[in-house]
C-alpha positions as CSV (number, residue, x, y, z in Angstrom):
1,X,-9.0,36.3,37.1
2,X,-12.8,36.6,37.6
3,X,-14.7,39.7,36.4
4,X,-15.0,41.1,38.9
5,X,-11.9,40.3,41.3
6,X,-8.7,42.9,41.4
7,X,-5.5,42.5,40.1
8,X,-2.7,41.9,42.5
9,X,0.7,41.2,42.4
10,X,1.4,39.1,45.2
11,X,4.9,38.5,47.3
12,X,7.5,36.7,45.1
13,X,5.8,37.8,41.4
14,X,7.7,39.5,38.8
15,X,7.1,42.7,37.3
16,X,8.5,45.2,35.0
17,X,8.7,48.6,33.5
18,X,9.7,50.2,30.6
19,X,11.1,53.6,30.2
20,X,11.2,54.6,26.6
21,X,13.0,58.2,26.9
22,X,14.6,60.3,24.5
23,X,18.0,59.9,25.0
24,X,17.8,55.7,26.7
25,X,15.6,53.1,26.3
26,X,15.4,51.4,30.0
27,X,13.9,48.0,31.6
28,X,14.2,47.2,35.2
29,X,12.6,43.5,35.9
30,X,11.6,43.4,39.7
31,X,10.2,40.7,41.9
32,X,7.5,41.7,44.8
33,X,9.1,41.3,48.0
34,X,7.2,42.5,51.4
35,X,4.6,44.5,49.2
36,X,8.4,46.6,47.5
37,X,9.8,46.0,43.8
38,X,12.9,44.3,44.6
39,X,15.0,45.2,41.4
40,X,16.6,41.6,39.8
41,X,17.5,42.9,36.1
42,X,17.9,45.9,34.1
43,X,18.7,46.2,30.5
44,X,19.7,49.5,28.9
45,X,20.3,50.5,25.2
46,X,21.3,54.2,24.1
47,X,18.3,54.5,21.1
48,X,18.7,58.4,21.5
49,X,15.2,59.0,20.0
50,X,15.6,62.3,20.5
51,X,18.4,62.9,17.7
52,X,16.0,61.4,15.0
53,X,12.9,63.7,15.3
54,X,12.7,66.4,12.7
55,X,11.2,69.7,12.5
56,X,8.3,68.6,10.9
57,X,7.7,65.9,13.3
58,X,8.4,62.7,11.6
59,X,11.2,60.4,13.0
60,X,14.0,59.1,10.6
61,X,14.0,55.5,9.9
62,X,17.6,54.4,11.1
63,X,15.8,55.6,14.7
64,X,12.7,54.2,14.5
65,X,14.6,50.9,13.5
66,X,16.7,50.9,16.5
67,X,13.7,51.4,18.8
68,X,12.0,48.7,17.5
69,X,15.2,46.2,18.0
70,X,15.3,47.6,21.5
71,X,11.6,46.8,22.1
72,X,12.2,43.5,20.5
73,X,14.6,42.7,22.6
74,X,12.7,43.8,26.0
75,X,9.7,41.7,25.0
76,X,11.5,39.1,24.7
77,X,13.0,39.8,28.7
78,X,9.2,40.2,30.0
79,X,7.4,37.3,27.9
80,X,6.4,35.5,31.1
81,X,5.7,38.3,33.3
82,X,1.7,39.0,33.0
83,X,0.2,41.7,31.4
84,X,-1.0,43.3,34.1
85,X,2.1,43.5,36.2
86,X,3.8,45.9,33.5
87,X,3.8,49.2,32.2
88,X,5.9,50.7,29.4
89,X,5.6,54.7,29.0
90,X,7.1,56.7,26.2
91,X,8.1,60.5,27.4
92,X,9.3,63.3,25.5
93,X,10.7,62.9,22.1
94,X,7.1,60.8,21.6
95,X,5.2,63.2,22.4
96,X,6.7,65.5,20.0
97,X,6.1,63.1,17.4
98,X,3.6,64.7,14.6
99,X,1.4,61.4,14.7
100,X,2.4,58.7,17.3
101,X,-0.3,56.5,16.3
102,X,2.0,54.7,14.3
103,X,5.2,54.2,16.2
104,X,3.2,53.4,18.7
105,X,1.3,51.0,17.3
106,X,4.5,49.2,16.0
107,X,6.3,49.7,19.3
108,X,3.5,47.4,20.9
109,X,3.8,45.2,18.6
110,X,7.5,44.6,19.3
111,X,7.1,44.9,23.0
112,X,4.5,43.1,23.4
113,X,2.6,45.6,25.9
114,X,1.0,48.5,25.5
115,X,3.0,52.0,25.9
116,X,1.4,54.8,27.0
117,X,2.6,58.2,26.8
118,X,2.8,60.5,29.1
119,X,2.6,64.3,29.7
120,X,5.5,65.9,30.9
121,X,3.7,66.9,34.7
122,X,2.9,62.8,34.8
123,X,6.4,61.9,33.8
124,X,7.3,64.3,36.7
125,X,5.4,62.7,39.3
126,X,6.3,59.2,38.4
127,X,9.8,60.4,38.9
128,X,9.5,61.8,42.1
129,X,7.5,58.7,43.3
130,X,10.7,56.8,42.5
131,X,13.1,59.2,43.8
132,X,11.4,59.1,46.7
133,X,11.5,55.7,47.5
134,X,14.9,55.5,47.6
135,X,15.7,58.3,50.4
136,X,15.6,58.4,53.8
137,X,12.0,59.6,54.9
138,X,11.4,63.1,55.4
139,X,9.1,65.6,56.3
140,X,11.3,68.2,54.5
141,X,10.6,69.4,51.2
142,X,13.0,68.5,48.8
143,X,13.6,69.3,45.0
144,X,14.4,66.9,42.6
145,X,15.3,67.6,38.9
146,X,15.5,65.2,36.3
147,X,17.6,66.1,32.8
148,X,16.2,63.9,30.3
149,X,16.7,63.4,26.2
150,X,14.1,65.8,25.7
151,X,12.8,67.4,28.4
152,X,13.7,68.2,31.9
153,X,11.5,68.1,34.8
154,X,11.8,70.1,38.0
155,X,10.0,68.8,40.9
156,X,9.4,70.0,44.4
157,X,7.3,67.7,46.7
158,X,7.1,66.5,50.5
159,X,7.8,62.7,51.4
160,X,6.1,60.7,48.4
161,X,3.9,63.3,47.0
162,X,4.7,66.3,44.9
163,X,3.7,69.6,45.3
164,X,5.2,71.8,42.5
165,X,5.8,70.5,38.8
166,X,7.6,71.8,35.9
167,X,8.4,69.6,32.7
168,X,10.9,72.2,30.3
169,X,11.7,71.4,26.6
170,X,15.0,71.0,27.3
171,X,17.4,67.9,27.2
172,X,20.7,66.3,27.0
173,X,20.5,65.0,23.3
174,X,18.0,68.4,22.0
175,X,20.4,70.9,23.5
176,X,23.7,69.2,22.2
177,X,22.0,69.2,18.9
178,X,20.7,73.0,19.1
179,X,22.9,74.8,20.6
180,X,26.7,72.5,19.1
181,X,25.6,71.5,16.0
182,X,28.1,69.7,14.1
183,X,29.6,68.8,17.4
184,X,31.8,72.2,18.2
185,X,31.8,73.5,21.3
186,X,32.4,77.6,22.0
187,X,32.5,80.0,24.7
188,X,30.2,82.0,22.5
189,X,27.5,78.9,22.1
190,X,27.7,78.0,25.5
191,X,27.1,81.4,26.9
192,X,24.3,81.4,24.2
193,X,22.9,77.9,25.9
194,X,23.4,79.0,29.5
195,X,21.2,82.2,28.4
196,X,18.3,80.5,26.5
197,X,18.0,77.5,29.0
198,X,17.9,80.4,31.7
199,X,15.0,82.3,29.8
200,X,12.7,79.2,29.6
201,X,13.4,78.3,33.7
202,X,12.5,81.8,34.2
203,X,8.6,81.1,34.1
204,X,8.3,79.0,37.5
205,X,11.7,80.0,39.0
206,X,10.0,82.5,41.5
207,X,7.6,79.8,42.4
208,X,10.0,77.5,43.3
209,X,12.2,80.0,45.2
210,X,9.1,81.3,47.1
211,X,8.0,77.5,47.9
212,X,11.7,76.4,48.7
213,X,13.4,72.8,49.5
214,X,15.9,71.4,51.8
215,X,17.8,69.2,49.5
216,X,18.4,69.4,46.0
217,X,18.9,65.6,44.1
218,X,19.0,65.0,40.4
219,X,18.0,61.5,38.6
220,X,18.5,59.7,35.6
221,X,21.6,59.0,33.3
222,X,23.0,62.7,32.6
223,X,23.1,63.8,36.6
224,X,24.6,60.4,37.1
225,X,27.2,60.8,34.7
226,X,28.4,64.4,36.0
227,X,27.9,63.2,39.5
228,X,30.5,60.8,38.3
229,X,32.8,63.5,36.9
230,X,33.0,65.3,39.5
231,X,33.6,63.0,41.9
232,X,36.5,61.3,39.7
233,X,38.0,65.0,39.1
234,X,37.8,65.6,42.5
235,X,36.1,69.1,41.5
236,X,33.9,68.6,44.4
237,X,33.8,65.8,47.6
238,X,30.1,66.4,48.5
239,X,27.6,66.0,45.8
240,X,27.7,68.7,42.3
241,X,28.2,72.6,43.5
242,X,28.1,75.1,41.2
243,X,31.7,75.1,41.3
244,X,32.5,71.5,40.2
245,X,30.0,72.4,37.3
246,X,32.1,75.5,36.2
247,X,35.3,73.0,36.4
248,X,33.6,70.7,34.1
249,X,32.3,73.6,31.5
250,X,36.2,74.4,31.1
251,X,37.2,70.8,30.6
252,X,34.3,70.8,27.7
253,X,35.3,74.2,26.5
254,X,38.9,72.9,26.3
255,X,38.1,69.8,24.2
256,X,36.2,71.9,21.6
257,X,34.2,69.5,20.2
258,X,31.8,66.8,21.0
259,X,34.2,63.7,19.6
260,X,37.0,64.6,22.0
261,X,35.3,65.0,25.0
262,X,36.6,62.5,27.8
263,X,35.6,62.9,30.9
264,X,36.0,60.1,33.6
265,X,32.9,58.6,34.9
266,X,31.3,59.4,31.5
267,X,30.7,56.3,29.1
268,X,31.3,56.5,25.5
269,X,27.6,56.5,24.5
270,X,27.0,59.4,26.8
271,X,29.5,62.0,25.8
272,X,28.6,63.6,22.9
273,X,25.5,64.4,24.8
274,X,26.9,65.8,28.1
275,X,27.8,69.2,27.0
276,X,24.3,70.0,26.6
277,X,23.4,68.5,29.6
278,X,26.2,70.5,31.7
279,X,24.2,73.6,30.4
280,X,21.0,72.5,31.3
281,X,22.3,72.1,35.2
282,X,24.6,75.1,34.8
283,X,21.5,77.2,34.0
284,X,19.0,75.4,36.9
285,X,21.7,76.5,39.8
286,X,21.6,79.8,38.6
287,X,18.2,79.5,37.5
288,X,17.3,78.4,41.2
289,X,19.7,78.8,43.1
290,X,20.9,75.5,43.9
291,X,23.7,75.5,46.3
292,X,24.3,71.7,46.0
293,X,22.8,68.3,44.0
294,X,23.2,65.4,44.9
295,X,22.9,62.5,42.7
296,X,19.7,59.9,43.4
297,X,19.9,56.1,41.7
298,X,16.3,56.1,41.1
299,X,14.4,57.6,38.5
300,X,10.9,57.5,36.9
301,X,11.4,53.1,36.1
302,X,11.4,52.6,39.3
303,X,8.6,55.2,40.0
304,X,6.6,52.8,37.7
305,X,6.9,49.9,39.7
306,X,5.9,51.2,43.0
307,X,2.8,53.0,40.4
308,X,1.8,49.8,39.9
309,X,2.1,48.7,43.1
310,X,0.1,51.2,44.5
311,X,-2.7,50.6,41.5
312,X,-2.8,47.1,42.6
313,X,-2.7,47.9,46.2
314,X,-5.8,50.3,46.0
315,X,-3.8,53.6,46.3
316,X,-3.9,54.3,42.6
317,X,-3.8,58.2,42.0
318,X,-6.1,58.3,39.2
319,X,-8.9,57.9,41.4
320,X,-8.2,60.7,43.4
321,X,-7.6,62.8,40.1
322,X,-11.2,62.4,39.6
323,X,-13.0,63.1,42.7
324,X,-10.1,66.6,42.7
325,X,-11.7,67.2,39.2
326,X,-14.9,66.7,40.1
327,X,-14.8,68.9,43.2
328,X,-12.8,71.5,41.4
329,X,-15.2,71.9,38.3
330,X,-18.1,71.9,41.0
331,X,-19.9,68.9,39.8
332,X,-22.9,67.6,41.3
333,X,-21.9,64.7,43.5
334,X,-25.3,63.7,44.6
335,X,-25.7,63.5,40.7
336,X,-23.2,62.0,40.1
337,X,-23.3,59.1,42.7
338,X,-26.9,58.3,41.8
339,X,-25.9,57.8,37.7
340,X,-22.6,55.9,38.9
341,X,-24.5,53.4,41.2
342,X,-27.1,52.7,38.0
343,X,-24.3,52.3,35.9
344,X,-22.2,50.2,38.3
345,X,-25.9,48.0,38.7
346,X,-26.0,47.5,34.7
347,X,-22.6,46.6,34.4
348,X,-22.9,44.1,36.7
349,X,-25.5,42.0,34.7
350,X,-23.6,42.1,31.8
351,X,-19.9,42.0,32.7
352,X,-19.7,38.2,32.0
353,X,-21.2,38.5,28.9
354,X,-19.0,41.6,27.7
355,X,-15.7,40.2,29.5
356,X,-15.2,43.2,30.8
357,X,-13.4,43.2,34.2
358,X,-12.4,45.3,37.3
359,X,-10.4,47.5,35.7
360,X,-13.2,48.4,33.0
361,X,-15.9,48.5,35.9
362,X,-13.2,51.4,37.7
363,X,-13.0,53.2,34.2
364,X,-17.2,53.7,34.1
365,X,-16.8,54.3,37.5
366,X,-14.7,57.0,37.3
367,X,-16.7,58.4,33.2
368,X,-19.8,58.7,35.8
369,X,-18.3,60.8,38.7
370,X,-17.2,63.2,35.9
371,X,-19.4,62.9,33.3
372,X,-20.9,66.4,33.9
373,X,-17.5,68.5,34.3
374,X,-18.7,70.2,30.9
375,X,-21.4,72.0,33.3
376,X,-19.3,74.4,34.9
377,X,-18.8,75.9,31.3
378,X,-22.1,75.8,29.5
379,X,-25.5,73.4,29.6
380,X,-25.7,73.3,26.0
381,X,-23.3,71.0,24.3
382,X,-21.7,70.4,28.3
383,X,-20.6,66.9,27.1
384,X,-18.0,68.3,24.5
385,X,-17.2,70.5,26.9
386,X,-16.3,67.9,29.3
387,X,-14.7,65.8,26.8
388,X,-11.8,68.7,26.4
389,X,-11.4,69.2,29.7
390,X,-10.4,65.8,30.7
391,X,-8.6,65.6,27.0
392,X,-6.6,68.5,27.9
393,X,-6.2,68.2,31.9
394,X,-2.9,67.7,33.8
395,X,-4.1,64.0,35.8
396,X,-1.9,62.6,38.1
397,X,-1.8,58.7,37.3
398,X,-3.0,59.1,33.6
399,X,-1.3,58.9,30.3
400,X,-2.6,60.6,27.3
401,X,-4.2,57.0,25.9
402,X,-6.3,57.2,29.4
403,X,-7.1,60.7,29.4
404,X,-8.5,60.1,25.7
405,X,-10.6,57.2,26.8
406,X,-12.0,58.7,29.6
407,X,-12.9,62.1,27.1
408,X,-14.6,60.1,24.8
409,X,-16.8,58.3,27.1
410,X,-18.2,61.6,28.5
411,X,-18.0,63.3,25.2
412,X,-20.4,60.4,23.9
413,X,-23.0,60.6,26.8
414,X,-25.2,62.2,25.5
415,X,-27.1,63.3,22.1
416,X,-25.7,61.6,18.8
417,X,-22.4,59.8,20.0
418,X,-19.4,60.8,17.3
419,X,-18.5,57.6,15.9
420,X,-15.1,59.0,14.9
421,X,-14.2,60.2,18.7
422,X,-13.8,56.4,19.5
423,X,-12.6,55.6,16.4
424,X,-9.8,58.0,17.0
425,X,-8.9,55.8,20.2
426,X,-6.0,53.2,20.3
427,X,-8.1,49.8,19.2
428,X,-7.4,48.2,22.5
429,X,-9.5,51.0,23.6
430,X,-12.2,50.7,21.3
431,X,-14.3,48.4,22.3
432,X,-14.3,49.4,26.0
433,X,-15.1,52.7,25.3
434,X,-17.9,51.7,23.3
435,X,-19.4,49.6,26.3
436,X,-18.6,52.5,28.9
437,X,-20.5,54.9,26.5
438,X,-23.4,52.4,26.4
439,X,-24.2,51.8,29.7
440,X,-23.5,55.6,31.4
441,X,-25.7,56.9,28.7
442,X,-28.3,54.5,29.9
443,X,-27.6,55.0,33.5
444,X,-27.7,59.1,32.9
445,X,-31.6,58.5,30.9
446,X,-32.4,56.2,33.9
447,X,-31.6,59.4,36.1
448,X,-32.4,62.5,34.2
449,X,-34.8,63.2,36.9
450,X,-32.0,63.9,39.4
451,X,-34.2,62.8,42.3
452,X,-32.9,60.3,45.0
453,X,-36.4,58.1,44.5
454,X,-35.4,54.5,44.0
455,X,-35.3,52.9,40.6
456,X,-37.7,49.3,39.8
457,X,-35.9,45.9,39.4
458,X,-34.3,46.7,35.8
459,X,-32.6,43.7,34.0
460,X,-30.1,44.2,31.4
461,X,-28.6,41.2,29.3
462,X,-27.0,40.3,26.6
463,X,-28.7,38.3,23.9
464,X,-27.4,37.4,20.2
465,X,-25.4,40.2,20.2
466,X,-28.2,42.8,21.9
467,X,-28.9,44.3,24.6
468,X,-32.3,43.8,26.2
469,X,-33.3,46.2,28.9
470,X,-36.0,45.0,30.9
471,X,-38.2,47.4,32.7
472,X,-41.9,46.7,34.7
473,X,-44.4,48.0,32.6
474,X,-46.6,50.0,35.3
475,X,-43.4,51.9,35.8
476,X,-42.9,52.5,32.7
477,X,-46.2,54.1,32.4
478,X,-45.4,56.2,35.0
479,X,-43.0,58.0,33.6
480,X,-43.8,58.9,29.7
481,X,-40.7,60.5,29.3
482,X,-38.2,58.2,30.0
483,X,-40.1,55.8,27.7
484,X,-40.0,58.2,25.2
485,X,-36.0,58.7,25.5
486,X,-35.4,55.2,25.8
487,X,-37.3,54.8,22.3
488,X,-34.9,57.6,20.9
489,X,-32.1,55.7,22.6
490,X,-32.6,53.0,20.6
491,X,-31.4,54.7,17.5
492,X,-28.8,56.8,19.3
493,X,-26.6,53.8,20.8
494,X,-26.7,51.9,16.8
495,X,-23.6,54.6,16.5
496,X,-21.5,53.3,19.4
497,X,-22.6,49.7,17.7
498,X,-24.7,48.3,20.3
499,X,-28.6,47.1,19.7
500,X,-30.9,48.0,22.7
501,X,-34.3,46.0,22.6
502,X,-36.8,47.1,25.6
503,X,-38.9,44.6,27.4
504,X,-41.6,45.5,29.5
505,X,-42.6,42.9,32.0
């Protein structure tokens, strides 16, 4: 791929996603057909993440051991599909963890791919994305809720895009644990459940009500598996009512613990998780109201392979996150254009010599349009400012990896970079970041006059290791200051580890 070329995935390549949840571990293997994932493998293993986090936040190493096999195992499935046309996301019970960096570090190297994590809002639209894809189209709104190891997400949204969305901690494999521990399983603990669950759905329920949906579908393994149930117990012939739930809370109730469980449709693997999982729904139709569920195929793997179809097909939703944030925070776009074209100008000089490509041309792109968010709080120190907003932000498309590069890039604009903000990055992010930092912070000095007058013919290259910046010198001599902060520049950018050398011609 050249520098400056996008990636594609083209009719009749493969590509893959990995879903590392709480409860499952999932990898659906897809081929490109007519610009749609057309789904040709999936593999599946039952890591239950979730039961191996403690309190403290540290995982036990019988869990951590079995994820890495997993991840092993689904490297060794994508080893000739190409980077670019996978993603791997962890959700929930790694986001808990007390410090990822670790895991995840390992996990990548057993995967062979990078995994990013994801909020639970992200995880929710990524789910809804796939969801969607599989119904009938509609102009009706439609809820879709999605009971995880972890967490469960509530969605409402119209045809592919969602509108409302909730990610509650709450899932199959937490609640089974919390509310029947040691596997028994009362009237008095699941009334207990029913009523906690219920408290936490409380704070969006009258939004959801107020907003309202046509139909009602649930995703993933746990809906499937009760969707199953109820259809083998004939409790209902029409999706899950609240009435085939209640049938299935007495068969629980009636096997008193999580070891005799048996309910058909239910695997093996699954069952001493689906107690807490019949709560969790139990409590969202009461919660919500829900009159009827039915059950959807799809869920948020497959929403990452129409993600990165729509990233390679120019609809990627990150870069309307931006220009949403930027208008929201009220940032100057005339600003704002003027340092991203400068930028965009020096990064085209030395993009051959850096090996930087599309994607890292997008990402300073996208640092520029937002590098003076900060502003709507405060002048002084604005950049830090910035740098927790976009640290901290719910963006659609992002995962937490992104958001971190993008906040260190503004956060490094300007004054005395913090080495330790991009050393705190993921080291495939390092670099990049350090280059994105360099040449918006030079593009922002270029414009500090904020005037639309057009720059001189400025070189930039890459020599032994420097940069030189070549500037003609009557220009320069017009405008003292900029000399003067491109001679203070010089010192500033030795702490993102790049060496600028001015040359007047």
């Amino acid at each position: 791929m050249s520098p400056m070329s996008p990636t594609q995935i083209k009719d009749g390549e493969l590509m893959a996603a990995a879903d590392l949840g709480s409860n499952s571990f999932h990898l659906v293997v897809a081929r490109c057909e007519h610009g749609e994932p057309r789904v040709i493998d999936r593999v599946r293993d039952s890591v239950r993440l979730a039961a191996g986090l403690h309190s403290d936040g540290t995982l036990d190493a019988e869990r951590r051991e079995r994820a890495m096999a997993c991840l092993a195992r689904f490297g060794q499935r994508m080893a000739d599909i190409p980077a670019t046309h996978v993603r791997a996301v962890a959700t929930n019970a790694v986001r808990q963890l007390k410090s990822p960096g670790r895991f995840l570090a390992d996990a990548e190297g057993a995967l062979g791919h990078p995994v990013e994590v994801v909020s639970g809002r992200e995880e929710g639209r990524l789910i809804f994305l796939g969801v969607s894809h599989a119904l009938p189209l509609s102009r009706e709104r439609r809820l879709v809720m999605d009971i995880g190891g972890g967490s469960t997400e509530f969605i409402i949204g119209r045809h592919l895009e969602p509108q409302l969305t909730e990610s509650v901690q709450v899932g199959c494999v937490a609640s089974s644990l919390r509310f029947f521990r040691g596997g028994k399983i009362t009237r008095k603990r699941w009334q207990r459940a029913r009523h906690e669950i219920g408290v936490l759905l409380q704070q969006f329920t009258e939004d959801f009500r107020d907003t309202g949906w046509l139909e009602a579908y649930g995703s993933s393994g746990t809906a499937k598996a009760i969707g199953n149930a109820v259809t083998e117990l004939r409790l209902s012939d029409d999706g899950i009512t609240a009435e085939a739930l209640a049938g299935l809370r007495e068969r629980v109730l009636e096997a008193g613990h999580v070891d005799r469980i048996n309910l058909p449709g239910v695997n093996g693997d699954r069952s001493p998780v689906i107690a807490g999982g019949i709560a969790i729904l139990e409590a969202a139709f009461e919660a919500l109201g829900i009159e009827r569920m039915q059950v959807c195929e799809s869920a948020m793997r497959e929403g990452l392979l129409w993600d990165l179809l729509g990233r390679a097909g120019g609809t990627d939703p990150r870069a309307s996150s931006i220009d949403s944030l930027a208008t929201r925070y009220g940032v100057d776009k005339a600003q704002a254009r003027r340092v991203e074209a400068t930028a965009l100008m020096l990064f085209d000089q030395v993009a051959n010599a850096w090996q930087l490509d599309a994607e890292a041309r997008e990402w300073l792109s996208w640092a520029a349009r937002v590098h003076e968010l900060g502003l709507a709080i405060a002048h002084s120190q604005h950049h830090h400012h910035g740098g927790y907003i976009l640290r901290n932000a719910d963006l659609a498309g992002f995962s937490r990896q992104e958001q971190h590069l993008l906040a260190a890039c503004v956060e490094c604009h300007r004054r005395k970079p913090d080495r330790d903000v991009i050393a705190a990055l993921p080291p495939r992010h390092r670099e990049l970041a350090r280059h994105i930092t360099t040449l918006l912070r030079l593009a922002v000095l270029l414009r500090r006059g904020r005037r639309p007058e057009p720059l001189p013919a400025i070189g930039l290259a890459v020599r032994d290791g420097a940069l030189r910046l070549s500037l003609p010198t009557e220009w320069i001599g017009q405008h003292p200051l900029t000399e003067a902060d491109l001679k203070q520049e010089q010192a500033l950018l030795a702490d993102v580890g790049s060496h600028l050398e001015l040359c007047l011609v």
